[in-house]
C-alpha positions in Angstrom: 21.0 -74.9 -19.0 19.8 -73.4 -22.1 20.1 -76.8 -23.6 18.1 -78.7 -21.1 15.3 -75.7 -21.5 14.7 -76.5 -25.4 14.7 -79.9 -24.7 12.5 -80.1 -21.9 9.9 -77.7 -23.8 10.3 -79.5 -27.1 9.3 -82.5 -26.1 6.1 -80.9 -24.6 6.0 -79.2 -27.7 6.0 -82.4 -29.7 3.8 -84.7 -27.2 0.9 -81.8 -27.1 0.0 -82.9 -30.5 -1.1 -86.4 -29.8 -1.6 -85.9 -26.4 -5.1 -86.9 -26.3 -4.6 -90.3 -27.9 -1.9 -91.3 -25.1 -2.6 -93.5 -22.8 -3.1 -91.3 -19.1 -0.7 -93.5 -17.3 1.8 -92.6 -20.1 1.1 -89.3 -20.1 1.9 -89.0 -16.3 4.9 -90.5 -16.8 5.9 -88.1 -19.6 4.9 -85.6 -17.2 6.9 -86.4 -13.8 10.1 -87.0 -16.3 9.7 -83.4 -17.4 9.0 -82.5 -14.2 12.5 -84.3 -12.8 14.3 -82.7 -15.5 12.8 -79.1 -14.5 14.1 -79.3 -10.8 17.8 -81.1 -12.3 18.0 -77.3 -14.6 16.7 -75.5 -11.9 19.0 -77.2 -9.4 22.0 -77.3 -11.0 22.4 -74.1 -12.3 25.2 -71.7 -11.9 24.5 -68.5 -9.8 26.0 -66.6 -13.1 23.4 -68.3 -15.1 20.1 -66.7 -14.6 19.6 -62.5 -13.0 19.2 -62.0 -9.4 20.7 -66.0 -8.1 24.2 -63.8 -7.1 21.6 -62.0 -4.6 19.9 -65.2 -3.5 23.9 -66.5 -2.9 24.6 -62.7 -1.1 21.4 -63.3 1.7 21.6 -67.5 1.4 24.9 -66.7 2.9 23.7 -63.7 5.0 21.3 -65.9 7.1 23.4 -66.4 10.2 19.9 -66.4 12.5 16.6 -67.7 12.4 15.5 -63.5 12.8 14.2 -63.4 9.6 13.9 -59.0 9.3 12.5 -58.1 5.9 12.7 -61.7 4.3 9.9 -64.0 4.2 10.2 -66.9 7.0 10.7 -70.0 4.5 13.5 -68.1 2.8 15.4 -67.6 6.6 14.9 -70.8 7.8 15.4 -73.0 4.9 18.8 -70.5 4.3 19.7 -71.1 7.5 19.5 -74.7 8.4 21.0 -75.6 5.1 23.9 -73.4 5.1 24.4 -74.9 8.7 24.9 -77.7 7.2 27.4 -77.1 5.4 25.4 -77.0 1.6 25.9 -74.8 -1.1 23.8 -72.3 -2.6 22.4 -75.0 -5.3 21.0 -76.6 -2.1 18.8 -73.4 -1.7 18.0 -73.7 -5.6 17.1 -77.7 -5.1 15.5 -77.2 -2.2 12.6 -74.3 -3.8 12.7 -76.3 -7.2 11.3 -79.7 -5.2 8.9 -77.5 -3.5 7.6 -75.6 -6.6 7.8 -77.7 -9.4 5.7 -80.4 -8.1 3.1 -78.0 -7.1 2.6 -76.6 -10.3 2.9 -79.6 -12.6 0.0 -80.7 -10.1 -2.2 -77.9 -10.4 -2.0 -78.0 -14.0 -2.9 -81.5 -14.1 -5.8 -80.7 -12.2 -6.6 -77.9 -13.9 -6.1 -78.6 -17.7 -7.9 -80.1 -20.2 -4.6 -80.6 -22.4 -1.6 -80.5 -19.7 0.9 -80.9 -22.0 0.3 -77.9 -24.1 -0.2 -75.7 -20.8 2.7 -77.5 -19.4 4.8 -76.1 -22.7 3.3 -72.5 -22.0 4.2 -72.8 -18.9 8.2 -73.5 -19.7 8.1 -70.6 -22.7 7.7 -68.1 -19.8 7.1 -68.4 -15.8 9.3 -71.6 -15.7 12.1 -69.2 -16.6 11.0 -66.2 -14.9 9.6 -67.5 -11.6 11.6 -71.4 -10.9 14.9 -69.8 -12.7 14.8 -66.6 -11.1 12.1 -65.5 -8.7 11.8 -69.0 -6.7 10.7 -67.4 -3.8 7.7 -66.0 -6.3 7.3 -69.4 -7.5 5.7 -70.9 -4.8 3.6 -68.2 -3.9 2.5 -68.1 -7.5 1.6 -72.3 -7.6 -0.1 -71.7 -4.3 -2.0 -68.6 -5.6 -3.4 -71.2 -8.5 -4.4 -74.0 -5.8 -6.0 -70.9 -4.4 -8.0 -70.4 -7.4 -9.2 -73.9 -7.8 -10.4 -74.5 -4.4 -12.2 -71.2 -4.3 -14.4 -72.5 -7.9 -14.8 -76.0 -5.9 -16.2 -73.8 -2.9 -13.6 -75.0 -0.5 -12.5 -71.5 0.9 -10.7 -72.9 3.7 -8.4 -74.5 1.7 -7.8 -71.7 -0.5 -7.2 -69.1 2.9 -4.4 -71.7 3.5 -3.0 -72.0 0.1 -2.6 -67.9 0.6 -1.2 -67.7 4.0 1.1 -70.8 3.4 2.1 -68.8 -0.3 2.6 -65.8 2.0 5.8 -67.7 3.8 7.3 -68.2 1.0 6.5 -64.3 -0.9 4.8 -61.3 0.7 3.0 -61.1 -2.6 0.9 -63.7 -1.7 -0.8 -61.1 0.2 -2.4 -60.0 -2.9 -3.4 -63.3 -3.9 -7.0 -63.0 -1.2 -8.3 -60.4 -3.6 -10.0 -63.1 -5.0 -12.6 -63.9 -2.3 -14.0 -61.1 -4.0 -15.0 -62.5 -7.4 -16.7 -65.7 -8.2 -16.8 -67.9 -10.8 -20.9 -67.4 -12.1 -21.1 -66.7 -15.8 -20.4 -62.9 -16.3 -23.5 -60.4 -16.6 -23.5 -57.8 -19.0 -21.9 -54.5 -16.5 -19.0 -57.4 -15.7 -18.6 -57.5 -19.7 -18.6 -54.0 -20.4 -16.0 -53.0 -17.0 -13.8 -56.1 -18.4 -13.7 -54.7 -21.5 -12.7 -51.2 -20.6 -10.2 -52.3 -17.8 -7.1 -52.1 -20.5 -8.4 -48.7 -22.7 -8.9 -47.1 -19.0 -5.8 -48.5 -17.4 -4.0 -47.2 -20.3 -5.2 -43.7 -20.5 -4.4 -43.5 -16.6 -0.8 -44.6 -17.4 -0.2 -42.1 -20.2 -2.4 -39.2 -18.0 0.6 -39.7 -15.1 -2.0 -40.7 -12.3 -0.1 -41.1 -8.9 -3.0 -43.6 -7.0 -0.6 -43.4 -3.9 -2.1 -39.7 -3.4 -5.8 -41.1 -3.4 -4.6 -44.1 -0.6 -4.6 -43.5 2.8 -1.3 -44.0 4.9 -3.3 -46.7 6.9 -4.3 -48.9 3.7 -0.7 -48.7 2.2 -0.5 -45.1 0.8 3.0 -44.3 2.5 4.2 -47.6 1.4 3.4 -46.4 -2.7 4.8 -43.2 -2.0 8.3 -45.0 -0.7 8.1 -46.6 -4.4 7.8 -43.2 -6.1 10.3 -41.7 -4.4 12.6 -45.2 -5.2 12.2 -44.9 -8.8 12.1 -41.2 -9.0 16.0 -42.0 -7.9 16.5 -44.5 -10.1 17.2 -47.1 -7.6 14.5 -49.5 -9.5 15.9 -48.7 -12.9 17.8 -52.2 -13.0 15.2 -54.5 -12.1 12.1 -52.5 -13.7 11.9 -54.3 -17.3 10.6 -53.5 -20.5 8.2 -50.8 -20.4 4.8 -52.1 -21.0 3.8 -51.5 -24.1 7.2 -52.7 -25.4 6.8 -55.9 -23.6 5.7 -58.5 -26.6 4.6 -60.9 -23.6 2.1 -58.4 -22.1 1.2 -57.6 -25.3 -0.1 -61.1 -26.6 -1.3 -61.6 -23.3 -3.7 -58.6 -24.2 -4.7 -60.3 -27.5 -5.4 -63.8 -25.2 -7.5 -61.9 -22.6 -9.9 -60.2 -25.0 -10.0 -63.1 -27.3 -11.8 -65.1 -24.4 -13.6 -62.4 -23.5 -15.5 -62.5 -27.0 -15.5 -66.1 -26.9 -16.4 -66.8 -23.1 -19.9 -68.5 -23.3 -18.3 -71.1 -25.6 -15.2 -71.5 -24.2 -16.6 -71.8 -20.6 -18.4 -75.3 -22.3 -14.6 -76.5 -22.1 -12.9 -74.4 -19.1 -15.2 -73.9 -16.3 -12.3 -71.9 -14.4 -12.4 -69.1 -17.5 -14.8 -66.5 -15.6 -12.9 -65.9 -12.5 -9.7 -66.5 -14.6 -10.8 -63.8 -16.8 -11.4 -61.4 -13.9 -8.0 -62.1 -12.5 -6.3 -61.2 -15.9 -8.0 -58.1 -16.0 -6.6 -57.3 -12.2 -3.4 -58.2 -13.5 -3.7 -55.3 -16.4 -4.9 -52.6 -13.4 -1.9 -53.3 -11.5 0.6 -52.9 -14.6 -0.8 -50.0 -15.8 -2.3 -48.0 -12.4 1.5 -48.9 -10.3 3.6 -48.4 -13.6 3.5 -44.8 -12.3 4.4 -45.3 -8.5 7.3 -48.6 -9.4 7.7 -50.4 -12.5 9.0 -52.9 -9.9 5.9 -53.2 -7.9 3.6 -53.0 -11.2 5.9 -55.6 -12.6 5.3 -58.1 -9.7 1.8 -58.1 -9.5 1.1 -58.3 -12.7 3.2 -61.4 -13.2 1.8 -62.7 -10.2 -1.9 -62.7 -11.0 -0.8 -62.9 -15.1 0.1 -66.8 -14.2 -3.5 -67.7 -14.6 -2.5 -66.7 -18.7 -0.9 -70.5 -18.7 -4.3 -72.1 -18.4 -6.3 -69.0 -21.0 -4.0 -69.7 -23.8 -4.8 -73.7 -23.3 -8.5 -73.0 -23.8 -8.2 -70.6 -26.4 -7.6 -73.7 -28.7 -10.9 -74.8 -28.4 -12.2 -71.8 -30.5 -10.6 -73.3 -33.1 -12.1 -76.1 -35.7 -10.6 -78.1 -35.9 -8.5 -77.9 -32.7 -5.5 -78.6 -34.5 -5.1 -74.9 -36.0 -5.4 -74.0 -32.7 -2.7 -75.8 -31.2 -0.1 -75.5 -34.0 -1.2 -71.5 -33.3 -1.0 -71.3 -29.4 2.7 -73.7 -30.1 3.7 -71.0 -32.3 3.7 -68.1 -29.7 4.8 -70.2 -26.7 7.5 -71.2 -28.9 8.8 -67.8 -29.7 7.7 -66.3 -26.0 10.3 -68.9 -25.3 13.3 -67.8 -27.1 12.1 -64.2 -26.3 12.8 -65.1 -22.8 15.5 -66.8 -23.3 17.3 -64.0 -24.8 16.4 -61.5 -22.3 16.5 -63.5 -19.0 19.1 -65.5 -19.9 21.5 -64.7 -23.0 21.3 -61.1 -22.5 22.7 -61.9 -18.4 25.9 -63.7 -19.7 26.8 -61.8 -22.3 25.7 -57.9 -20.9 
C-alpha cells in the first residue's frame, strides 16, 4: 500500500511540472489512471493497514438490519446489503472508494487551474486521512467542495443537495451549510482585519481554557459539547485526539498558506476566483480547532479537517505569487512532498509497527 501511495503521488509530482504543455485529453487520461489506481490502494487494502478499518470491519459486520441507530444511513444500508451478499469488508472499502474518488478528482478538475499539482496535494494528505481512513468523511468532504462551487456559480439548490446528500454519508456534513452564510464578493476592509485576527484570537481563547459549551444553549447543541468535555475529561478521546495543535506541522503550514493569501488576495483572486469564500472557510476551520480543542480534541479535530479540505485548492494558487511560476511549484511540491511522508509515518507506519 505504501508503495502504490509514492507512486501514485510521484507521478503527479513529476507530471505537475509540464502540465500545462500536455495535451488536455492526455492529461485526463493521466488523471482517471491515477484515479483507478487510488480506488485499487484504497480497495485492496488490509484492515491492519490503515487506523480505525478494524472498526469499519467490527460495525460492517454489525449491520444485521436496515435500523441504522447512531450510524449514518449510507453506511447501514450499503453494510448491510453487501454483507448479505456474502462480500468482504474490502467490498465496503471498494464500494466508498468508487463513490469518493471520482467525486473529488472531478471537483478538482473543475475547480483547478493546475489539477495535477492540487491532485498531488491532495494525495500528500486527505487521500490518506479521509479515502484510507475516514471514508465515511470522504464523501461528505467531496460533496462539501461541490457545495462550495455551486454556491460561487449561484446555484444554491444544488449546493443544499450536495449537503444533505454529504449528510448520508457523515453527520458532519451538517456543518458544511454554514456557508450560505458567506459569499464569494472581494473582501472589505472589517472582513480583512476579523480574518486576520481569527488565529491570534482563537489562540489566546485556547491557551485562556474557554469552555464555549457554557455560553451554548441546550437547545442549539450546548448539552451535546458538554457530553464531549466530560468524554475527554475521562480520557475516552485520548486515542483518537491527535497531535495537539500547535505540534501539528500540517496545521501549522496550513497557517503559513492561509495568511499568505490573505496578503496576496487581490492578485491571486486574478487567477482563483473561488479564493474569497475559500479564505473565509479556512479561517472557520482555525475557530473550530482552537474554540472545540477545549470541549474534544476529537470534535475540534473533525471540523477542522473537514472545512481545512478547501487547503488543496489554496496551496495550488499560492503558486501564482510566484515569478516565475516555476519557484512556486518546485516550493508548493516541496511541502506536499514531505506532508506526504509526514503522514505516512503517522497514519500509516506508526499503526503497523505501534
Amino acid at each position: 500500500m505504501l508503495l502504490g501511495i509514492l507512486i501514485i503521488f510521484a507521478i503527479c509530482i513529476v507530471f505537475s511540472f509540464v502540465e500545462e504543455r500536455i495535451q488536455e485529453r492526455d492529461r485526463i487520461i493521466l488523471f482517471v489512471l491515477v484515479g483507478l489506481g487510488m480506488i485499487l490502494i484504497a480497495g485492496m487494502r488490509d484492515i491492519y493497514d490503515t487506523p480505525d478499518s478494524d472498526n469499519y470491519e467490527r460495525m460492517y459486520y454489525s449491520a444485521k438490519t436496515l435500523e441504522s441507530g447512531l450510524r449514518e444511513p449510507s453506511f447501514t444500508i450499503i453494510s448491510y446489503y453487501l454483507s448479505s451478499l456474502g462480500f468482504g469488508i474490502n467490498a465496503l472499502f471498494f464500494t466508498y472508494a468508487i463513490i469518493s474518488i471520482p467525486l473529488r478528482l472531478n471537483i478538482i478538475w473543475k475547480m483547478s487551474q493546475m489539477p495535477l499539482v492540487t491532485l498531488a496535494i491532495y494525495i500528500s494528505h486527505y487521500y490518506q486521512l479521509h479515502d484510507l481512513i475516514q471514508i465515511r468523511t470522504a464523501v461528505a468532504s467531496a460533496l462539501f467542495l461541490f457545495a462550495i462551487y455551486y454556491r460561487v456559480q449561484k446555484k444554491n439548490k444544488l449546493a443544499i443537495l450536495s449537503l444533505i446528500i454529504g449528510t448520508l454519508f457523515h453527520y458532519a456534513a451538517l456543518a458544511g451549510f454554514i456557508i450560505f452564510l458567506f459569499n464569494n464578493k472581494p473582501l472589505k476592509q472589517y472582513q480583512q482585519i476579523i480574518l486576520y485576527a481569527i488565529v491570534p484570537l482563537g489562540v489566546i481563547f485556547y491557551f485562556a481554557g474557554f469552555d464555549i459549551a457554557s455560553f451554548i444553549p441546550d437547545e442549539f447543541g450546548g448539552n451535546r459539547l458538554a457530553v464531549y468535555r466530560q468524554l475527554k475529561d475521562k480520557g475516552i478521546e485520548d486515542e483518537q485526539a491527535g497531535w495537539i495543535f500547535y505540534k501539528n506541522p500540517l496545521v501549522l503550514t496550513n497557517i503559513c498558506l492561509y495568511y499568505g493569501c490573505l496578503i496576496y488576495h487581490r492578485y491571486l483572486t486574478n487567477y482563483d476566483k473561488f479564493l474569497p469564500i475559500m479564505l473565509k472557510i479556512m479561517a472557520l476551520a482555525f475557530v473550530c480547532m482552537l474554540t472545540l480543542e477545549n470541549i474534544s480534541s476529537v470534535l475540534a479535530s473533525r471540523l477542522n479537517e473537514y472545512f481545512e479540505i478547501v487547503s488543496i485548492f489554496m496551496w495550488t494558487t499560492a503558486i501564482y505569487a510566484f515569478t516565475p511560476q516555476l519557484y512556486g511549484k518546485i516550493l508548493v511540491n516541496v511541502i506536499s512532498t514531505a506532508r506526504c511522508f509526514a503522514c505516512m509515518l503517522f497514519y500509516t507506519i506508526g499503526y503497523l509497527t505501534r
